[in-house]
C-alpha positions as CSV (number, residue, x, y, z in Angstrom):
1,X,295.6,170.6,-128.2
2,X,296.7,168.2,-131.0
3,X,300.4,169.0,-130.8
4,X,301.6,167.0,-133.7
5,X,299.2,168.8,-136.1
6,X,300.1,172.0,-134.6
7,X,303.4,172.0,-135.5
8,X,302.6,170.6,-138.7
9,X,300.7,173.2,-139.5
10,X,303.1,176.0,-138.1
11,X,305.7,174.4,-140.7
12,X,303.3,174.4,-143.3
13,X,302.3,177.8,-143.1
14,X,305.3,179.3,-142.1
15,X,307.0,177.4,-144.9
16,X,304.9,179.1,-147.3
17,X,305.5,182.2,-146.3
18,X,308.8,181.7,-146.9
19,X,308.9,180.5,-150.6
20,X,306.0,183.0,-151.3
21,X,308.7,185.5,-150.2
22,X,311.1,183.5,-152.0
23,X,309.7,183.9,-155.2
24,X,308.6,187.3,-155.3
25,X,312.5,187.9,-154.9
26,X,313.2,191.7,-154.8
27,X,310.5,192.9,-156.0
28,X,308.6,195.0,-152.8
29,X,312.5,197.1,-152.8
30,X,312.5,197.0,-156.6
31,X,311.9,200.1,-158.9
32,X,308.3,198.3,-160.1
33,X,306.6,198.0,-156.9
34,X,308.4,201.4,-155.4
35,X,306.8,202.8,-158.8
36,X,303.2,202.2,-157.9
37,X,300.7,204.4,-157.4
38,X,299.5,202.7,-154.3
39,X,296.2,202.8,-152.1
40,X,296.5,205.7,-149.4
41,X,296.0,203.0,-146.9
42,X,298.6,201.3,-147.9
43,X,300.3,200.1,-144.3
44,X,303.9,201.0,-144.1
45,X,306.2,197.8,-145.1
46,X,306.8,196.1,-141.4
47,X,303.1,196.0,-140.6
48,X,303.0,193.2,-143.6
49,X,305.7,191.2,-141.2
50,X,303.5,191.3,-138.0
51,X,300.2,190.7,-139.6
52,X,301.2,187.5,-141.7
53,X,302.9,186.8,-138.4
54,X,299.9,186.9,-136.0
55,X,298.0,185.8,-139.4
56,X,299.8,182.4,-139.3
57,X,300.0,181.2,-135.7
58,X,296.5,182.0,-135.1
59,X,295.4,180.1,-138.8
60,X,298.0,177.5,-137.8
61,X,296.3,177.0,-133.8
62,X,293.0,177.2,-135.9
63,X,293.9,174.1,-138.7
64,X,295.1,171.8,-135.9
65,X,291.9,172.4,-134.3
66,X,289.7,171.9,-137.3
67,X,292.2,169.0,-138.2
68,X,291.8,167.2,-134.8
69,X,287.6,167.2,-134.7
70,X,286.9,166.8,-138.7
71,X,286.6,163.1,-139.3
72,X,287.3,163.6,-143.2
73,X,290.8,164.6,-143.6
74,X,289.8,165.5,-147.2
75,X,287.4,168.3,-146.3
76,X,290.5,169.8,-144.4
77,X,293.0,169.1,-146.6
78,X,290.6,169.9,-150.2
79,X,290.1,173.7,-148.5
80,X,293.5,173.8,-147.2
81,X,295.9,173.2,-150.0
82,X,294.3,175.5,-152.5
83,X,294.6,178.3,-150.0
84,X,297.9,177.3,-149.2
85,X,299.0,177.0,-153.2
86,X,297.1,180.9,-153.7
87,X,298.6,182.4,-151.0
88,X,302.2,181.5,-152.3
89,X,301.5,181.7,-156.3
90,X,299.8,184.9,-155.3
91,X,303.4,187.0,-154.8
92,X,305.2,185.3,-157.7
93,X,302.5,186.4,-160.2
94,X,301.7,189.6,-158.7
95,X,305.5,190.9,-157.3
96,X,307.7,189.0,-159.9
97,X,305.6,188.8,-162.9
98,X,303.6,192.0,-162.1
99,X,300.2,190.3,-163.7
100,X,298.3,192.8,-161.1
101,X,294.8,191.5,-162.9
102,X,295.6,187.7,-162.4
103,X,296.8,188.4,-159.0
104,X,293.5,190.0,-158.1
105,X,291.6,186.8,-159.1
106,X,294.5,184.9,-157.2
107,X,293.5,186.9,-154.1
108,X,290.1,187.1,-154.2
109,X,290.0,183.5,-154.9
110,X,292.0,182.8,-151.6
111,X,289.7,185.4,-149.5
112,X,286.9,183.2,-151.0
113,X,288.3,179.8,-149.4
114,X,289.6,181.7,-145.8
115,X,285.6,182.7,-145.6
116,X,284.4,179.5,-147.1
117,X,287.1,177.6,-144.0
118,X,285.6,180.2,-141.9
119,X,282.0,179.8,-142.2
120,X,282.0,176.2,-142.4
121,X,283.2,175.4,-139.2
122,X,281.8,178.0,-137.1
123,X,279.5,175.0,-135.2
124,X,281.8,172.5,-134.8
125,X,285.2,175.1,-133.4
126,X,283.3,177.4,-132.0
127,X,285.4,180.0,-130.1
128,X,288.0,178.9,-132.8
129,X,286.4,180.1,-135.4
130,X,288.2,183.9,-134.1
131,X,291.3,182.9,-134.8
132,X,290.4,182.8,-138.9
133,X,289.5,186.5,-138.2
134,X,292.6,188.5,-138.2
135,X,293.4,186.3,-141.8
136,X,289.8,186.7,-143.0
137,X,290.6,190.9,-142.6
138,X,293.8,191.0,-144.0
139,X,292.7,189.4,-147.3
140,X,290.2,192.1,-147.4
141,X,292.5,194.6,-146.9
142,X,295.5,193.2,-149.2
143,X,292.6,192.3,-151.7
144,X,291.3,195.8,-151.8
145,X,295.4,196.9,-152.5
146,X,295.4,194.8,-155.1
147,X,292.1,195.8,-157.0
148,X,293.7,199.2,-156.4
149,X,296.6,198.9,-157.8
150,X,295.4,197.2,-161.1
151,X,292.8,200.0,-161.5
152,X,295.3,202.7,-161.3
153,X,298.4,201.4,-162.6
């Protein structure tokens, strides 16, 4: 285990998480969201904690994995960073700005790349490959509360 990249990564991840929270301020307490006519299986609000929790130490593990046997740094970092940048930008334009339709493209975008990151290293990580499987079914899950919402808000 590539130490160095694995904390790295943890900081990176975690980091985002942070500012995505950051910038999406108030809003899961404010009158707009608690307004919403929300999915049914919408989970209730600490399940979001644990998941992007478990989501992030296991994509983090994952990335310092992929990072430490891919000999092109680019290919990491040119899948990587876009993720990174729509998982963040996705709660400022869909919690703060409420732009439900732009966040959907947001998210489906990033469920696009986690399954592109997925699929493409299946070969060389192996048994690694799992550990982009609890983030893989969360964006399905947070992608279908999102279509949700737009339709019927």
């Amino acid at each position: 285990m590539n130490w160095k990249a694995l904390t790295t990564f943890l900081i990176i991840n975690f980091g985002g998480l942070y500012i995505g929270s950051w910038l999406m301020g108030d809003a899961v307490t404010g009158d707009w969201y608690l307004a919403l006519d929300k999915a049914p299986w919408t989970p209730p609000g600490w399940v979001f904690g644990v998941a992007w929790t478990t989501i992030m130490i296991c994509f983090s593990i994952y990335m310092s994995k992929w990072w430490e046997v891919e000999p092109s740094k680019k290919s990491v970092l040119g899948l990587f960073i876009p993720a990174w940048i729509c998982n963040v930008v996705w709660n400022y334009v869909f919690f703060n700005q409420h732009m439900m339709g732009l966040g959907l493209v947001i998210i489906v975008v990033l469920t696009i790349l986690i399954t592109v990151i997925s699929l493409k290293n299946i070969s060389k990580l192996k048994l690694y490959s799992l550990l982009v499987l609890p983030y893989f079914l969360w964006m399905c899950i947070a992608t279908s509360l999102n279509a949700y919402a737009y339709i019927y808000n």
